[in-house]
N, C-alpha and C positions, 0 to 999 in steps of 0.2 A: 504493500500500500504506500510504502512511501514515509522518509525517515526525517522530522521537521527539528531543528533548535528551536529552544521558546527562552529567551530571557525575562527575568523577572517572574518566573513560571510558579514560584511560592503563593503570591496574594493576587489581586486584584487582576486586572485585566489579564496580563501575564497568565495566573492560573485557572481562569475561565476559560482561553484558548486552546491551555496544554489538558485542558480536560475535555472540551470538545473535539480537539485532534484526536485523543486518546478513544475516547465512544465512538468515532467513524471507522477506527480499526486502523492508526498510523500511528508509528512506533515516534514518540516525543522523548528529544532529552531536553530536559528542565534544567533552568541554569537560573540559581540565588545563593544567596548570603547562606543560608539555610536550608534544609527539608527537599533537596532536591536531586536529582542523580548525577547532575554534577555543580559541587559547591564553590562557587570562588565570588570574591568580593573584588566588584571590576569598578572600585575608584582605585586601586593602583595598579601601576603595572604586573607587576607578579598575581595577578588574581585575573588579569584579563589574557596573558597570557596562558594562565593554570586553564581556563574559560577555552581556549584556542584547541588547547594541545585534547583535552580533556571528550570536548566534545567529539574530533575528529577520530580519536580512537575509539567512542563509542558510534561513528557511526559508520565505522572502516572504511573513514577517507570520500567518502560518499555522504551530500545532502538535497535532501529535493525540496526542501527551500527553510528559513527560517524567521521567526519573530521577534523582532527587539523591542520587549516591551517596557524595560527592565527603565529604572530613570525616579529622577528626585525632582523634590519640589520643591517651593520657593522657601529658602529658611537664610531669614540675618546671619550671616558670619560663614554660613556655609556656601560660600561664593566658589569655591575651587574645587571642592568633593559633586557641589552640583554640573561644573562644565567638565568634569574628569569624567563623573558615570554618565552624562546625559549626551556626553559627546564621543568620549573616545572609548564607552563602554560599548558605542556603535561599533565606530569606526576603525577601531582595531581588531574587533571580533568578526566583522566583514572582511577586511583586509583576509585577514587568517585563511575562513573558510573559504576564500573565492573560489581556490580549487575545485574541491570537495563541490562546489555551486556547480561548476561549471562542466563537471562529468556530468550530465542527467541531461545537458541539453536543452531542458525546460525548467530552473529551476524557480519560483517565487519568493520574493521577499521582502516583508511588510516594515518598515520602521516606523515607531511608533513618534509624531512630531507633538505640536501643538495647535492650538486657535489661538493662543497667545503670540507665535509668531507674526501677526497682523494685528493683534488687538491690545499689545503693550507698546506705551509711546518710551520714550527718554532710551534706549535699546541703540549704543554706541555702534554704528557699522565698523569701526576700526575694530572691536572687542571682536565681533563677529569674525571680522576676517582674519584673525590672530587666532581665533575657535579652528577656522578650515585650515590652517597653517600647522595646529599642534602645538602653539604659543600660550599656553595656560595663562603663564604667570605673566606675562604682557595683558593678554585679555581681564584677566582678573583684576588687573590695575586699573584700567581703565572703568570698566562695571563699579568697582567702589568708590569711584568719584561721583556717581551717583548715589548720594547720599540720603538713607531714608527707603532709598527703592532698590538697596542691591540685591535683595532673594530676588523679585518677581523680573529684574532686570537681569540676572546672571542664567535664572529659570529660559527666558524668553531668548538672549541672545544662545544660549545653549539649543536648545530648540529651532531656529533658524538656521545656525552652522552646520547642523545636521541635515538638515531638510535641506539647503543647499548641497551639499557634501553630496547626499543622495541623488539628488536628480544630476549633477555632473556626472557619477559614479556611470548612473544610469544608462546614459545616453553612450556610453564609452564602447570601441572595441574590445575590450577586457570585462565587460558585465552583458549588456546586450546583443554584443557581437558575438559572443560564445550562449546566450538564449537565456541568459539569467535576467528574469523578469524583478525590478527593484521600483518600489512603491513606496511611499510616504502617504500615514493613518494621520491626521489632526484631528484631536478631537478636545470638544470642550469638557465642562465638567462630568464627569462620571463619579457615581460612589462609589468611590473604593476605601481604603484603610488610608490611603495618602488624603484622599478630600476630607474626610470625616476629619483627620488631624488639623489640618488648616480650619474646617469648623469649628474643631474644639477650641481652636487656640490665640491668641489676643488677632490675629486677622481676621476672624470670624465675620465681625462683620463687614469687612471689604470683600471676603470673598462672598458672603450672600448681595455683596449688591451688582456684585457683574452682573448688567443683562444678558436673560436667555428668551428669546421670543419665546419660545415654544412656551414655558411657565415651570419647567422641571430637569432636574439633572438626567444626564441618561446612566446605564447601570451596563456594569462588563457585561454581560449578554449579549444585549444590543451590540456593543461595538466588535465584538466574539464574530457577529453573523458576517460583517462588514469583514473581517479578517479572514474569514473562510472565501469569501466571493473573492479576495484578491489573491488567495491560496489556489483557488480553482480555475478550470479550462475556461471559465467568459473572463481570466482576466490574461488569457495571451495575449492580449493585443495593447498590454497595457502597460507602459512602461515609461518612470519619473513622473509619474502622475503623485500629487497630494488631495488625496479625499476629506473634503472637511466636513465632518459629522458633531456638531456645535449646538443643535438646538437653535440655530441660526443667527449667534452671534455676531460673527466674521461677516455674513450678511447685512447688518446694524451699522454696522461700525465701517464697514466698507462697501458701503452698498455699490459706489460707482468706476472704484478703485480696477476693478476689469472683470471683464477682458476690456484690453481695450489697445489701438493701433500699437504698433511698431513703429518706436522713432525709426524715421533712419538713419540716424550715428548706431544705433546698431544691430543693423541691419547685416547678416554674416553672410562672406561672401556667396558661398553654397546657393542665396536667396538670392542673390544679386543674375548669379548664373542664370538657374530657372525664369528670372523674369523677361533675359533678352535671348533667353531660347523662345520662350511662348511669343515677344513680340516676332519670333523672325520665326516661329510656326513652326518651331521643334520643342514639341512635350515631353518626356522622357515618359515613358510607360514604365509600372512595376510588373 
């Protein structure tokens, strides 16, 4: 049936997916801090590398696709354990397996992003690009000069860096060129053990005033089904796509934000091609 990673596979979304994989009859290795078949702790290096070595021998070198669910949430002081797990808990555990991806031909793989990506303002682009670079401790400097707001701002540009990260990834001869299908999940609130914390705790109530149109959080389940469909055959066609499942958030707050034209400062040349083939009445057919 086919052999998936699931990070964060202990609690929350994470363990709603590796348990749904599980009931369809597909062999999951489970990757947390705890309680899982394989344990490492991927804010440092040596626990995202234990995470690499770990899962590939249980799945002999062979993956047909995997779920990064694993990631932290906005917490004061904890500026650099949040862009270590929420970024390179990714992006070195990808790196790792891409092999192992890229034997099956077709393989899927869901990261899990944000709606915070679009809906948190003050979110230093320099920070970010020091995130896709592997610059922690430069980005981290930068995020704590926003003061007041460094959890939801370290939370948010972590979250972008990746979501970026991803759709380059994507588009690459080294992930789509070898048929590895690479997605990005956004999603707004969910209740999980991480929301209920933020509930509990003196941000309570900032986080109940984020608008959600819809009038309610959504619940792992829901976002579970959403991860299946881009695990499955209607999502070959799908590739660096970010699904945003928000209760329509990111819709609020960016209602007109796009689609919308293509400058042309950048405009690539590939695009440039195609348009003075079609005026001179060569289409290239697939």
């Amino acid at each position: 049936m086919g052999t998936y990673a699931v990070t964060g596979a202990a609690s929350g979304i994470g363990a709603a997916t590796a348990e749904r994989l599980r009931r369809d009859g597909y062999h999951v290795i489970g990757i947390d801090r705890n309680d899982c078949d394989v344990t490492a702790d991927l804010s440092s290096a040596a626990g995202r590398s234990a995470a690499v070595r770990d899962v590939l021998e249980h799945a002999d070198g062979r993956l047909d696709g995997a779920v990064l669910a694993a990631g932290l949430g906005p917490g004061k002081g904890r500026e650099r354990m949040i862009t270590e797990v929420n970024v390179l808990g990714v992006t070195d555990l990808l790196d790792g397996w891409r092999s192992a991806l890229a034997v099956t031909g077709n393989a899927k793989v869901v990261v899990f992003g944000s709606n915070s990506t679009t809906t948190t303002p003050f979110v230093p682009r320099r920070a970010v690009l020091d995130l896709i670079d592997g610059d922690l401790e430069a980005a981290v400097r930068k995020i704590r000069r926003r003061i007041g707001v460094t959890g939801p701002v370290a939370y948010a540009a972590s979250k972008i860096a990746v979501t970026q990260w991803s759709r380059a990834r994507a588009v690459s001869d080294d992930w789509a060129g070898v048929g590895i299908r690479l997605n990005v999940i956004a999603p707004g609130p969910v209740m999980t053990p991480l929301l209920r914390a933020q509930l509990d705790s003196d941000t309570g109530a900032q986080v109940r005033a984020f608008p959600v149109p819809i009038r309610h959080v959504g619940t792992p389940e829901q976002l579970t089904e959403w991860v299946m469909m881009m695990l499955s055959p209607a999502a070959d066609f799908l590739v660096g796509s970010v699904i945003v499942v928000d209760g329509g958030t990111d819709a609020l707050v960016r209602t007109r934000d796009w689609p919308r034209p293509l400058p042309i400062r950048s405009v690539p040349r590939f695009l440039w091609t195609m348009y003075r083939a079609s005026k001179d009445g060569r289409v290239a057919a697939y």
